[in-house]
C-alpha positions in Angstrom: 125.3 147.5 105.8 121.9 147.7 104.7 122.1 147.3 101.0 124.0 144.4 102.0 121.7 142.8 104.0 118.5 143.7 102.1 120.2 142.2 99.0 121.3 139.3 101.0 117.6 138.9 102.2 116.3 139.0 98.3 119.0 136.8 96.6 117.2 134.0 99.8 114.0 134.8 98.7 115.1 134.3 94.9 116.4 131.1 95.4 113.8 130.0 97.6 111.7 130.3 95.1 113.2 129.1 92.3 113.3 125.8 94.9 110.2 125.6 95.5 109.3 126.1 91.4 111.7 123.5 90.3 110.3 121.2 93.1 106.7 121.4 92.0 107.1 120.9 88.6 109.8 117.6 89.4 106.7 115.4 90.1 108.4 115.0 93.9 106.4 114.9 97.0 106.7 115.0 100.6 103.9 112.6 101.0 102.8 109.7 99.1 99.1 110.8 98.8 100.0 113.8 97.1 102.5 112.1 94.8 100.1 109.5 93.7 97.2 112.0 93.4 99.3 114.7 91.6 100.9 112.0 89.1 98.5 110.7 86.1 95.3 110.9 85.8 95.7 113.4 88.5 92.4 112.4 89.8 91.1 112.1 93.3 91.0 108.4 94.1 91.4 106.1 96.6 94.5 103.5 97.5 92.7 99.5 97.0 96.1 97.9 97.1 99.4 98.5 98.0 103.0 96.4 98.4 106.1 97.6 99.5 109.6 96.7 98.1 113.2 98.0 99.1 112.7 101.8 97.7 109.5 101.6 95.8 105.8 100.4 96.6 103.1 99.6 93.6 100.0 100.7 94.5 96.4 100.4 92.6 94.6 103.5 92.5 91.0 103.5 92.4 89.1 106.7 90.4 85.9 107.4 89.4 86.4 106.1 85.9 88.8 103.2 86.4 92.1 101.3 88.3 95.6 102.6 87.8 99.2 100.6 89.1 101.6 103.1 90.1 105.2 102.6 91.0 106.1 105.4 93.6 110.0 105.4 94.5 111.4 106.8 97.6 114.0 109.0 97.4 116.5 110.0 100.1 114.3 108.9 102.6 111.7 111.9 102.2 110.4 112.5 99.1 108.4 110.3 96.8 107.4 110.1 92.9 106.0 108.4 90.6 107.6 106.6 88.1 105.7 104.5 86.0 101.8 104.3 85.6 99.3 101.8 83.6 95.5 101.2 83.5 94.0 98.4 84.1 91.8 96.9 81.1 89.8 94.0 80.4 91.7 91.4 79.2 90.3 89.1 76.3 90.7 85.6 77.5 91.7 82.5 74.9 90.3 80.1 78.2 87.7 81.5 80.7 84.6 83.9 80.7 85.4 87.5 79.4 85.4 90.6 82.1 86.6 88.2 84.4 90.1 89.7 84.8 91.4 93.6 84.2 95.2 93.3 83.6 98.0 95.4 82.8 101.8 95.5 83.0 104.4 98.3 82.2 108.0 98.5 81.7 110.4 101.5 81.8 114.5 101.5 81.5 116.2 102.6 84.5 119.7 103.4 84.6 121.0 100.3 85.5 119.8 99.2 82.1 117.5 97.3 83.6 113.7 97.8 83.0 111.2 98.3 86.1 108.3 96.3 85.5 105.1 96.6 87.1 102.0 94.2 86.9 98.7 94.5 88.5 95.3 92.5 88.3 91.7 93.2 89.1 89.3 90.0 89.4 85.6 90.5 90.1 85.6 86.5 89.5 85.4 85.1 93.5 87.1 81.9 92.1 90.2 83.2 91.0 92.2 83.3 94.2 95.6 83.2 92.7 97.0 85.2 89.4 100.0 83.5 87.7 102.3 85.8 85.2 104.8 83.7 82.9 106.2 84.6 79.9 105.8 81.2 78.4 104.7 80.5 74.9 101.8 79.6 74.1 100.9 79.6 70.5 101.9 75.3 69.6 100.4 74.2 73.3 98.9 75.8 76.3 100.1 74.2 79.7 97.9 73.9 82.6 101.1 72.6 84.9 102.5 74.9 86.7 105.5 72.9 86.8 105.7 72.6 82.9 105.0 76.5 83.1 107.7 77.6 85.7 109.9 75.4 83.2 109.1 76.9 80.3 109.1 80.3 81.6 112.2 83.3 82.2 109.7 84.7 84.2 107.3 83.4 86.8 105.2 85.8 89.3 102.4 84.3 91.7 100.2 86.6 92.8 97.5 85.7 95.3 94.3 88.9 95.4 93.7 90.4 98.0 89.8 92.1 98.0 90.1 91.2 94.2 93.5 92.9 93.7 97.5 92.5 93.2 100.4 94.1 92.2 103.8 93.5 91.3 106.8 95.1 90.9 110.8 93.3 89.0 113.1 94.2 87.5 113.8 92.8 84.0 116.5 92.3 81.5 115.6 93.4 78.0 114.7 89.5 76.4 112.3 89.0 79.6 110.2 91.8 79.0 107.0 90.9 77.1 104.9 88.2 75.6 103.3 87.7 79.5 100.6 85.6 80.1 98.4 85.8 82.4 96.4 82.9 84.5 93.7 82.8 87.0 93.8 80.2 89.7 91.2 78.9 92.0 91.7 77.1 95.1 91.9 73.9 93.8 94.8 74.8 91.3 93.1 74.4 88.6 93.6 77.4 85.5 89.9 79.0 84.9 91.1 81.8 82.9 94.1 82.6 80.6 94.8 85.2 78.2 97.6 88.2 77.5 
């Protein structure tokens, strides 16, 4: 009765750690701190901006060197990872001052063959209140109405910043994905800054 219970007691302890091994090296988390701190650059940082969706949240993570847009998905209504990353870079304008705007976007195929796509913006300009994504073209003319933009465009995202910061999370078909441009706005609607 003893063997039994003894081998009982280490076939537990096996598999309880081979759970907990698997689990740690899954990128899952109970909390969303540790997710987002444990996922790249596995820096210590600190949460600027965050939006929630159905399932996942986009967050902007702050670390000594730079900004990073995270896409953290909840999972069975406990744990959390993180499943697509991008840092923020200066963007090189064609309009507008440069260093104005840090952008960045990032796209990854799910299994709905779909791709998640996250944007995220970082202004240190106090006139840009409002942050337009399109995926217009611009090489023949560049449109400064929004209309004539929304028009021309499969995909349209207004952001408005929030302490100098916004994120964005869609889903994309495959011809959508790419070729964005990006727009500052001030409050009286008029485009300061535009670039990719």
């Amino acid at each position: 009765m003893k063997r039994k219970i003894g081998r009982k007691s280490i076939f537990l302890i096996f598999l309880f750690l081979l759970f907990i091994y698997i689990f740690s090296n899954s990128g899952y988390s109970f909390t969303e701190n540790t997710a987002i701190e444990n996922s790249f650059p596995s820096q210590a940082g600190e949460l600027v901006y965050e939006k929630e969706y159905d399932k996942n949240k986009t967050v902007i993570w702050r670390t000594v060197n730079n900004h990073y847009v995270k896409l953290l998905e909840k999972k069975w209504g406990i744990l959390y990872h993180v499943t697509n990353v991008s840092e923020l870079q200066p963007m090189s304008p064609l309009i507008g001052k440069e260093g104005d705007i840090k952008r960045t976007w990032s796209a990854s195929l799910n299994s709905k063959e779909m791709y998640e796509t996250i944007f995220a913006i970082e202004s240190v300009n106090p006139e840009i209140i409002k942050v337009l994504i399109s995926n217009d073209n611009i090489d023949n003319e560049i449109s400064k109405e929004i209309d004539q933009i929304k028009q021309d465009s499969t995909v349209f995202i207004e952001l408005t910043l929030e302490d100098g910061f916004a994120a964005a999370y869609k889903e994309l078909s495959i011809k959508d994905v790419g070729g964005f441009i990006f727009r500052g706005v001030n409050d009286k609607g008029e485009i300061i800054i535009l670039g990719r």
